[in-house]
N, CA and C atoms as a LAMMPS dump frame, in Angstrom:
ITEM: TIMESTEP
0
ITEM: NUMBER OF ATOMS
195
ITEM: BOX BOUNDS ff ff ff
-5.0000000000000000e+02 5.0000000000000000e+02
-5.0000000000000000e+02 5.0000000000000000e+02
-5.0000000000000000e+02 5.0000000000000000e+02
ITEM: ATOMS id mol type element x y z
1 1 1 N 218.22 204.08 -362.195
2 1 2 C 217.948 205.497 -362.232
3 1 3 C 218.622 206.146 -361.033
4 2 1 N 219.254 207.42 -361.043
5 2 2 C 220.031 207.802 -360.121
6 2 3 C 219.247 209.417 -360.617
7 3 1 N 218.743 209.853 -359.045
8 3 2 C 218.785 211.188 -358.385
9 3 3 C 219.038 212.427 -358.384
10 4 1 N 219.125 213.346 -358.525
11 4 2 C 220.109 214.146 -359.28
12 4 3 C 219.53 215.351 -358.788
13 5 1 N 220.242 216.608 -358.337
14 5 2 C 219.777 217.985 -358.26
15 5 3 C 220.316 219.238 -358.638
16 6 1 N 219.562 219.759 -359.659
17 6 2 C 220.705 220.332 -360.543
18 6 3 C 220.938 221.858 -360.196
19 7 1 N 221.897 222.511 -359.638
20 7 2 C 221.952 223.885 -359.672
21 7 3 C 222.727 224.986 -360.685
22 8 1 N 222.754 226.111 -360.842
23 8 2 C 223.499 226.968 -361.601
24 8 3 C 225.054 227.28 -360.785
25 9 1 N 225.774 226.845 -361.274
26 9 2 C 227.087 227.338 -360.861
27 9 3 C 227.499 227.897 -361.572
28 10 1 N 228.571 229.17 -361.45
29 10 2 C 229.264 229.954 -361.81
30 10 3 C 229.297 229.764 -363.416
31 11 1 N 229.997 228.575 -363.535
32 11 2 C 230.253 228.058 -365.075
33 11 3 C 229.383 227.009 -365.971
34 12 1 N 228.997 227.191 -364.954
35 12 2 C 227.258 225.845 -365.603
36 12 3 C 226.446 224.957 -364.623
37 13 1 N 225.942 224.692 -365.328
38 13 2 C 225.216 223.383 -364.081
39 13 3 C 226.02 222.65 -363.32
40 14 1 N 225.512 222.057 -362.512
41 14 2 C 226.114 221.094 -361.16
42 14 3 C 225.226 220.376 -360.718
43 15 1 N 225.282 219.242 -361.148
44 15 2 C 224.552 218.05 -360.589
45 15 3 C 225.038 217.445 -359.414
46 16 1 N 223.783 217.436 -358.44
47 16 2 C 224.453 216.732 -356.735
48 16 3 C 223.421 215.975 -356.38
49 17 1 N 223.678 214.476 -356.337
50 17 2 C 223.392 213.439 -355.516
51 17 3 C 224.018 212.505 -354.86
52 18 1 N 223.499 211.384 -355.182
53 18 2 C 224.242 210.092 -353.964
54 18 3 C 223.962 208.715 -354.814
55 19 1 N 224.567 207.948 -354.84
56 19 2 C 224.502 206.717 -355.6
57 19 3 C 224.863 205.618 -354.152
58 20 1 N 224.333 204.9 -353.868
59 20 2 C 224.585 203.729 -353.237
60 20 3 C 225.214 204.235 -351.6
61 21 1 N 225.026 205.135 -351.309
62 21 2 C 225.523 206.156 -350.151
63 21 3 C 226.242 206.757 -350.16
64 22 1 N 227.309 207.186 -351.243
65 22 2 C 228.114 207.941 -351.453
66 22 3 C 227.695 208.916 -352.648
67 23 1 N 228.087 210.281 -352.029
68 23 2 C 227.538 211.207 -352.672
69 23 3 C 228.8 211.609 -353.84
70 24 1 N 227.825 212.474 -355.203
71 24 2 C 228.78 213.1 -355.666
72 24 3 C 228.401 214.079 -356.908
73 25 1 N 229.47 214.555 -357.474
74 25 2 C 228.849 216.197 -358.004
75 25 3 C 229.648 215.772 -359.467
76 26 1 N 229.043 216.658 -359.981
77 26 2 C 229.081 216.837 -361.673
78 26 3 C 228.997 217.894 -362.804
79 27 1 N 229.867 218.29 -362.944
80 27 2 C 230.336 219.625 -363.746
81 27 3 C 231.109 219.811 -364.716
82 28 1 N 230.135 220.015 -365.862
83 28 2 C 230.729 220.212 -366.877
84 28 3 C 230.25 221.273 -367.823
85 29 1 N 231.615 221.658 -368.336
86 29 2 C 231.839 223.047 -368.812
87 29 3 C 232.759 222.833 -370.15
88 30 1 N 232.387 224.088 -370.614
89 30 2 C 232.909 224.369 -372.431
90 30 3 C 234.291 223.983 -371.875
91 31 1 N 234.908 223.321 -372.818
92 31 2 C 236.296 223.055 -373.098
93 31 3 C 237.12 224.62 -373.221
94 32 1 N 238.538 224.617 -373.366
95 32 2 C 239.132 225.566 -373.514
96 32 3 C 239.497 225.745 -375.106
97 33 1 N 239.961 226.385 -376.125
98 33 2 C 240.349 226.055 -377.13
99 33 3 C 240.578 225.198 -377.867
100 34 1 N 241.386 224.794 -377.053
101 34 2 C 242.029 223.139 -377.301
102 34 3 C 240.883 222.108 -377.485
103 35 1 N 239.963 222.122 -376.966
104 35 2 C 238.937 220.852 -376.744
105 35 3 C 239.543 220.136 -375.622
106 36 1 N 238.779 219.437 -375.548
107 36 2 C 239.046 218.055 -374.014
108 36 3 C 239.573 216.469 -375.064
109 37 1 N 240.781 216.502 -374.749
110 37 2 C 241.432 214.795 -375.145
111 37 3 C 241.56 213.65 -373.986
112 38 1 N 240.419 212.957 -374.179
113 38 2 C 240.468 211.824 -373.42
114 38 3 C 241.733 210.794 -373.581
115 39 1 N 242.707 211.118 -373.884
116 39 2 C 243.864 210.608 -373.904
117 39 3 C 244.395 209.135 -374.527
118 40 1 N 243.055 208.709 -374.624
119 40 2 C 242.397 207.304 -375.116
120 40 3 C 242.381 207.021 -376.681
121 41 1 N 242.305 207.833 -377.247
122 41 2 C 241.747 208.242 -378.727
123 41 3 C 242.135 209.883 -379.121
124 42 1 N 241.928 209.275 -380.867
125 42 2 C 242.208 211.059 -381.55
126 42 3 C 241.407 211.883 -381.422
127 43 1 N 240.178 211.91 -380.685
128 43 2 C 239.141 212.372 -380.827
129 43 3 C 238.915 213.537 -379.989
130 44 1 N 238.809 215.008 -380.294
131 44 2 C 238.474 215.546 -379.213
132 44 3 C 237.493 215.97 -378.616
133 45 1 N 237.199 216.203 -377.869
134 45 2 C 235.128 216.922 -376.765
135 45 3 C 235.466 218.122 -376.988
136 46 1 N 234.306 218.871 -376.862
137 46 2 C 233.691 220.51 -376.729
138 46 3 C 233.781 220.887 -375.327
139 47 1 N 233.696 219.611 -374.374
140 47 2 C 233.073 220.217 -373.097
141 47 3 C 234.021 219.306 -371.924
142 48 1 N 234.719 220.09 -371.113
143 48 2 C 235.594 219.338 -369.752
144 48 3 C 234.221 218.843 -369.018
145 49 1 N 234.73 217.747 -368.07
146 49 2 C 233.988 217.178 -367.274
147 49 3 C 234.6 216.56 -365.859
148 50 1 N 234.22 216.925 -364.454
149 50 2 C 234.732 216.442 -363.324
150 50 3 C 233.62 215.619 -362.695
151 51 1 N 233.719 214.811 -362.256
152 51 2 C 232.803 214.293 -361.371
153 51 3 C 234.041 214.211 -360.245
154 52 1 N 233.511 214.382 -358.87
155 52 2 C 233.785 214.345 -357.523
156 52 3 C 232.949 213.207 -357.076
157 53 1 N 233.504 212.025 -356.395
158 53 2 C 233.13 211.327 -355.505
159 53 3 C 233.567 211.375 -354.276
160 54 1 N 232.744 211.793 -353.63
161 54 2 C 232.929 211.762 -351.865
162 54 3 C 234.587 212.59 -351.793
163 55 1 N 234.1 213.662 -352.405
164 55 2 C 235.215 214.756 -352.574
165 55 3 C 236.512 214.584 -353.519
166 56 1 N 236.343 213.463 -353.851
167 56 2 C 237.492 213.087 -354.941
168 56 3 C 237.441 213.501 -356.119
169 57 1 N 238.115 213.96 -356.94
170 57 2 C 237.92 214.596 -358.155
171 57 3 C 238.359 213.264 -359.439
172 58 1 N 237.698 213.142 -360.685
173 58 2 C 237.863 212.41 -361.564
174 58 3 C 237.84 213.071 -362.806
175 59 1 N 238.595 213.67 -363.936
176 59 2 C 238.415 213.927 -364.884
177 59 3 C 238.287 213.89 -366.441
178 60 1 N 237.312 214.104 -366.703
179 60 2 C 237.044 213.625 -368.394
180 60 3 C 236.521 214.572 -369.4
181 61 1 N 236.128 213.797 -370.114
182 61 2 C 235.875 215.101 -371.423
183 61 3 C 234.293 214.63 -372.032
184 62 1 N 233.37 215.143 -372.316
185 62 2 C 232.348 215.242 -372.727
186 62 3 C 231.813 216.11 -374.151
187 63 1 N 230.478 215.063 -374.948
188 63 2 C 230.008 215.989 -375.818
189 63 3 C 228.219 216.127 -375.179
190 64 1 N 227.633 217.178 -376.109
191 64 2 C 225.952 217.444 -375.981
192 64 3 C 225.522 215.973 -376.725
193 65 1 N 224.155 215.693 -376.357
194 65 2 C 223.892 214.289 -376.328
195 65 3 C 223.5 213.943 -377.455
């Protein structure tokens, strides 16, 4: 189980905690037209997704659960 504190940002929620001592954030937001292509597959998401670790940015694509 991991921590989590969720605030309203500009474009949606933002999740901020810490996993194992390194902190990090989580934001995800409606896709653009296009949808989000995980580059992996034909498949596309509704919703972009960044997670930041210890300021690093990582990006992916997400659906509602």
């Amino acid at each position: 189980r991991i921590w989590t504190h969720v605030d309203n940002g500009p474009q949606g929620p933002v999740w901020n905690g810490a996993l194992n001592g390194r902190e990090f954030q989580l934001i995800v937001k409606p896709a653009g037209p296009q949808g989000c292509s995980d580059g992996m597959s034909d498949k596309t998401y509704p919703m972009d997704a960044v997670l930041r670790v210890e300021g690093e940015p990582r990006n992916g694509c997400a659906e509602p659960r």
